[in-house]
N, C-alpha and C positions, 0 to 999 in steps of 0.2 A: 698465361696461356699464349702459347707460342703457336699461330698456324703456320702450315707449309704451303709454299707456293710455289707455281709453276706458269711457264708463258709457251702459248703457239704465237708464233712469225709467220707472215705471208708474205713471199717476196717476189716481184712481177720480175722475168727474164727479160735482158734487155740486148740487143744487139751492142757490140761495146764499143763499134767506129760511128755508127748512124745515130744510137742511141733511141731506136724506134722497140716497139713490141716485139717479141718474138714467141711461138709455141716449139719449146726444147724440153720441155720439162722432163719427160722422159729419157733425154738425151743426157741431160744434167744428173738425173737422180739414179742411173746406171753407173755413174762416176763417183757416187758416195759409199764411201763404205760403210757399214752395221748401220743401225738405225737411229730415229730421230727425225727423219725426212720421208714426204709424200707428197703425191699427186694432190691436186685441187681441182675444182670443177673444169677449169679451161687450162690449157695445157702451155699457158703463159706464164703459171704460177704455180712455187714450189712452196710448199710451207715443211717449218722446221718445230720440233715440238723439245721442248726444255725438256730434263729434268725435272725431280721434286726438290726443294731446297727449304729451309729454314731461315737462310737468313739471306739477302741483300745483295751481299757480295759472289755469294757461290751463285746465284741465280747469273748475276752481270758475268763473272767468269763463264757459267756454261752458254750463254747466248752469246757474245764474244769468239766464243772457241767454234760457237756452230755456225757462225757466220763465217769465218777464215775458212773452214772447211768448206762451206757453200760455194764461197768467192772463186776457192783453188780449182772445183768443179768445172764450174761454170766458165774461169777464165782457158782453159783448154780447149773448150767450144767456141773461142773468142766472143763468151757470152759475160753479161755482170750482174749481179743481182742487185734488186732496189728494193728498202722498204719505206714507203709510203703509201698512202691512199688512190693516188693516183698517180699517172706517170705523165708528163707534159706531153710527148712525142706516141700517138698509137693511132693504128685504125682498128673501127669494128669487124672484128673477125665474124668465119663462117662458121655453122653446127656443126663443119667437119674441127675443129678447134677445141672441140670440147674432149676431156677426156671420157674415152671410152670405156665406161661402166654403165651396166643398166638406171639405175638411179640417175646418172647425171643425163642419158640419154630422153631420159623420160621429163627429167626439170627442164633441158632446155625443150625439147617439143610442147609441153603443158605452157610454161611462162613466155615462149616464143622472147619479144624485143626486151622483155625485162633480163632474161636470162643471157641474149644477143651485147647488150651492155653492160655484162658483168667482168667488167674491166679495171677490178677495183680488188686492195689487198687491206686485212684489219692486224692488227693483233689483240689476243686475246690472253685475259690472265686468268686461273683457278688460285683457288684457296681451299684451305681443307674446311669443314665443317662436321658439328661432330655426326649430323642424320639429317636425311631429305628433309623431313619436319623443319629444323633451326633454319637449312635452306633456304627454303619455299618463304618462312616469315622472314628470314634476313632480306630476302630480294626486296621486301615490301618498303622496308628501312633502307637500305644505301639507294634506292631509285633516285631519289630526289638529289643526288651528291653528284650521279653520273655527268650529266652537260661539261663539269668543271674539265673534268678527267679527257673529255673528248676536246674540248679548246687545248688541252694541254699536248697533246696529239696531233692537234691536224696538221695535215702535210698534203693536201691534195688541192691547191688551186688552180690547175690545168685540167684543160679536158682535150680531149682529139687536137690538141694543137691551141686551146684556144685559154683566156682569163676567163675563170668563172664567174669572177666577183665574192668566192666563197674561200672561207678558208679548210673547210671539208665539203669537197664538193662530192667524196665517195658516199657520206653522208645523205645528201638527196638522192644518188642512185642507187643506195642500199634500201634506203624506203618506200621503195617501191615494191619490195617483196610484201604478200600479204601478211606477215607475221612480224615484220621487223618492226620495233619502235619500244616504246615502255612497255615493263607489266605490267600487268594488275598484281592487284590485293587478294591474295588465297587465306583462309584460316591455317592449310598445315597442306600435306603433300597428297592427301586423297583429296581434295577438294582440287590441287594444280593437277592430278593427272587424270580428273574428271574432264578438267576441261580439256584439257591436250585432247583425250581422247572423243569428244566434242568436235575439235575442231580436225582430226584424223576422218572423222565421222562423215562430216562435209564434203569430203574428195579435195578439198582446197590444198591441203597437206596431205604426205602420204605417210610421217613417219615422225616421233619425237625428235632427231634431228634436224625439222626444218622449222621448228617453232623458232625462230629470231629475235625473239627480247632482247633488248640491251645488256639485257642479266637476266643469268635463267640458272637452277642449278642441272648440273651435267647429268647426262642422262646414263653414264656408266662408271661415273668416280663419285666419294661422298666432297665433291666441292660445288661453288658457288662462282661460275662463270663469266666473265664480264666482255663484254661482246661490240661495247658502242666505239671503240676506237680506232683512229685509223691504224695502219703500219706506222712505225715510225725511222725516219731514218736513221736515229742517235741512239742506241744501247741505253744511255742514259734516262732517255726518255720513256721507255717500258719500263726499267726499272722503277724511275718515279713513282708512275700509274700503277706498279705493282705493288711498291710500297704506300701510297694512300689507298688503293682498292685492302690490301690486307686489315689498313688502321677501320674502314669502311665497314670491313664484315666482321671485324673484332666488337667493333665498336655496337653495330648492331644484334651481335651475340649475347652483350653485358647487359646492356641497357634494359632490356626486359626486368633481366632479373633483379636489377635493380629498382626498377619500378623508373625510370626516370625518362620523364619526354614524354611529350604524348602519340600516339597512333596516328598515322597519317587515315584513318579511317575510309579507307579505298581512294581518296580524292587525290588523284595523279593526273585530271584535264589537262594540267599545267608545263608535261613535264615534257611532251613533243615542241611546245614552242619552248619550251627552255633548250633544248639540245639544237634545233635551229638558230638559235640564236650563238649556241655554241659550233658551229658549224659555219655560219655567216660571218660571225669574228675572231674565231680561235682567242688567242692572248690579245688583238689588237684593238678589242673594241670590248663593248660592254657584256656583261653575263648577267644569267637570273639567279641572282642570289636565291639558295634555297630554302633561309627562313621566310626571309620576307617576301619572297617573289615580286621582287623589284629588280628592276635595271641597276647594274652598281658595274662598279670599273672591274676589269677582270682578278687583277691584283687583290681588290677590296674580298671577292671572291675566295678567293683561294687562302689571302691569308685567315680570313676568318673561319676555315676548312679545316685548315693546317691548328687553329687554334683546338678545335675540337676537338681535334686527334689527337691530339698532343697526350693523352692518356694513353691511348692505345698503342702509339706508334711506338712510346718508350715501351713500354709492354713486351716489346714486340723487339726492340733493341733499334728499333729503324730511326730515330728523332733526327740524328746527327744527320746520320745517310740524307733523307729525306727532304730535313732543311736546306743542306748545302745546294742538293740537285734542285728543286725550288725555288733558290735564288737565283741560278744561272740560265734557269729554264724563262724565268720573268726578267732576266737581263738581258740574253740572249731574243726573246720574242720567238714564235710558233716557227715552226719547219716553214709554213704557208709564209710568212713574209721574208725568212729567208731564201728561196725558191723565188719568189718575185724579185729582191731583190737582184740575183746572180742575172733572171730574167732580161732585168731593166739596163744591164750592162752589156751580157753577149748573148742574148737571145735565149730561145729555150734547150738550146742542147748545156750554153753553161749552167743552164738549172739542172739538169741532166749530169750532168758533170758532177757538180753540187750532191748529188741523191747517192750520185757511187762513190763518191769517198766516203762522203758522213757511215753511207750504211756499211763500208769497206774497214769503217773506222780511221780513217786519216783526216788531218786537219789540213784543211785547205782556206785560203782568202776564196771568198765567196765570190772573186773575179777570175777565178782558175781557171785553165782554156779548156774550151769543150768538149767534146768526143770530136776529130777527126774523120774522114773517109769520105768515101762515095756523096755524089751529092744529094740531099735527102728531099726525097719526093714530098715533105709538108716546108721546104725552105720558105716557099711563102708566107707562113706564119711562124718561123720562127720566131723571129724581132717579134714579140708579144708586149705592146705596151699598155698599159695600166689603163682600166680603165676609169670613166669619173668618180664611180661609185667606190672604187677601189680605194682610188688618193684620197676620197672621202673618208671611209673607212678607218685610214694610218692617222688620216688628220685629226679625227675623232679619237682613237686612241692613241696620239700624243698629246692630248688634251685632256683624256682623263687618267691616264698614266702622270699625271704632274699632278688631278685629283687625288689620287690614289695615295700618292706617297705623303701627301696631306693625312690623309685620313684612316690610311690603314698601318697597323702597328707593323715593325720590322720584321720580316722570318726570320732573320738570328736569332 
């Protein structure tokens, strides 16, 4: 059983000499031809929507090819596009910033400052499933696997200028939406769109698309949504999440019918401090493992993930794909501490610098000079240096990163 998949990009506009926020969006997605691209809530941010694909490769080619198109857009505007969580260099923008659609005008008036700080891009992956039913009980099954996928992700440790001490800091500002975080546990898809409708009922939400689960299935395709990650700036790195999210909903497809595992029997208390935790350290610090819901090194994590899958992913044709990207992702360390480091060298524009080649697709030394121009009204915080909690952090996951390789078997 072979599912198909597909990714949306979110990618913040960026002025290409300052390296600060921009709302062009409009201005950029006039300049694209046929489709694939669209507005987002605030007009800082364009997202790009894949293809279907079946396997791996063709996904990486068409996100690839929609980026180069994005980039050739956007660089005529002397604009560049980023994907990450966050962007180091932004101020908070006004209501008039938001795009102008009824729906968005009405989110930001009802959420006012939540919606005012929505300064933040994710990417998102689908999978086919075969009906809302396997849906609805798959979300219940990959829950507890998500944190890993989001450490593997993060890329947002700046905020307005400043170190958050996180390694998904979009993470804390997206959880402030009333719906965003884990699901629950449904029996089948009339019990999940009782509740939706429940929770439509309330006035809190106005509509199935603002339900914000980490994973939720889609409310107009027969897939299974995954929602908790940030943008990333490396191709590679969606890819990954795209290929364990696919091993993820295969794996929770089978296993029913196999009888094998047992039920997380609604018991998910556990699984917001698990994603905090994945948020606070991305790859550099510890994760909650999700058998044992213990602390373990993020490595320990992942590889015993990866072990699991290993069914499904060959299944799937993805093992090779998968492992290779895996090992490079755990060599390489999160977007988040590469972004500090470019940081700890030339300030936050060469993290900025850093965000537009990786997402550009170009390989650059993580001391490559920064964007150029005008002199930038947050120059005072550029120089962002590290703060205690931070060094603390890398020091603790140089520490258990040398646990790690003690104790967890190799991804080759």
């Amino acid at each position: 059983m072979t599912l198909r998949i597909g990714a949306e990009e979110e990618f913040h506009l960026l002025d290409a000499r300052s390296g600060l926020l921009v709302s062009r969006a409009r201005a950029v997605l006039d300049r694209l031809p046929g489709h694939g691209f669209g507005p987002e809530f605030r007009q800082c941010v364009v997202e790009s929507n894949s293809g279907v694909h079946e396997t791996l490769d063709g996904l990486r080619a068409d996100l690839a090819s929609s980026r180069r198109r994005l980039h050739a857009a956007a660089a005529q505007l002397g604009l560049a596009p980023v994907a990450a969580g966050t962007v180091p260099l932004a101020r908070l923008g006004s209501r008039d910033e938001v795009t102008d659609a009824p729906r968005y005008r009405h989110m930001a008036d009802e959420y006012r400052r939540v919606a005012d700080e929505q300064l933040i891009c994710s990417a998102q992956v689908h999978v086919d499933v075969p009906d809302r039913d396997t849906a609805v009980r798959a979300m219940c099954r990959v829950s507890p696997w998500l944190a890993p996928l989001l450490a593997l992700s993060a890329s947002s440790p700046f905020w307005l200028g400043g170190d958050t001490g996180y390694a998904s800091w979009r993470t804390m500002v997206w959880q402030r939406w009333p719906t965003a975080g884990p699901a629950g546990c449904y029996s089948g898809a009339a019990d999940y769109d009782a509740a939706l409708e429940e929770l439509i009922g309330s006035g809190v939400i106005t509509d199935p698309g603002m339900v914000y689960y980490d994973v939720r299935p889609s409310a107009h395709q027969s897939t299974l949504e995954l929602r908790i990650c940030d943008a990333c700036p490396r191709v590679e790195t969606v890819v990954l999440v795209a290929g364990l999210f696919r091993a993820l909903v295969h794996d929770a497809c089978v296993r029913p019918a196999r009888r094998v595992g047992p039920s997380c029997g609604g018991h998910h208390e556990w699984l917001r401090a698990a994603a905090w935790r994945a948020a606070r350290s991305g790859l550099e610090g510890p994760l909650v493992d999700p058998v044992t819901r213990r602390a373990v090194p993020a490595r320990v994590a992942l590889a015993g993930m990866l072990a699991r899958l290993r069914p499904a992913l060959e299944a799937s044709g993805d093992w090779e794909t998968v492992h290779e990207l895996l090992d490079r992702a755990l060599a390489d360390g999160s977007a988040a501490r590469r972004l500090r480091r470019a940081a700890e060298s030339g300030g936050l524009r060469a993290a900025v610098r850093l965000l537009i080649t990786e997402t550009r697709g170009d390989t650059l030394p993580v001391s490559a000079s920064a964007p150029t121009g005008p002199a930038d009204p947050l120059s005072s915080t550029t120089r962002c240096p590290r703060s205690d909690d931070v060094e603390a952090e890398e020091a603790r996951g140089a520490r258990t990163a040398g646990e790690a390789r003690k104790e967890a078997p190799t991804t080759r």
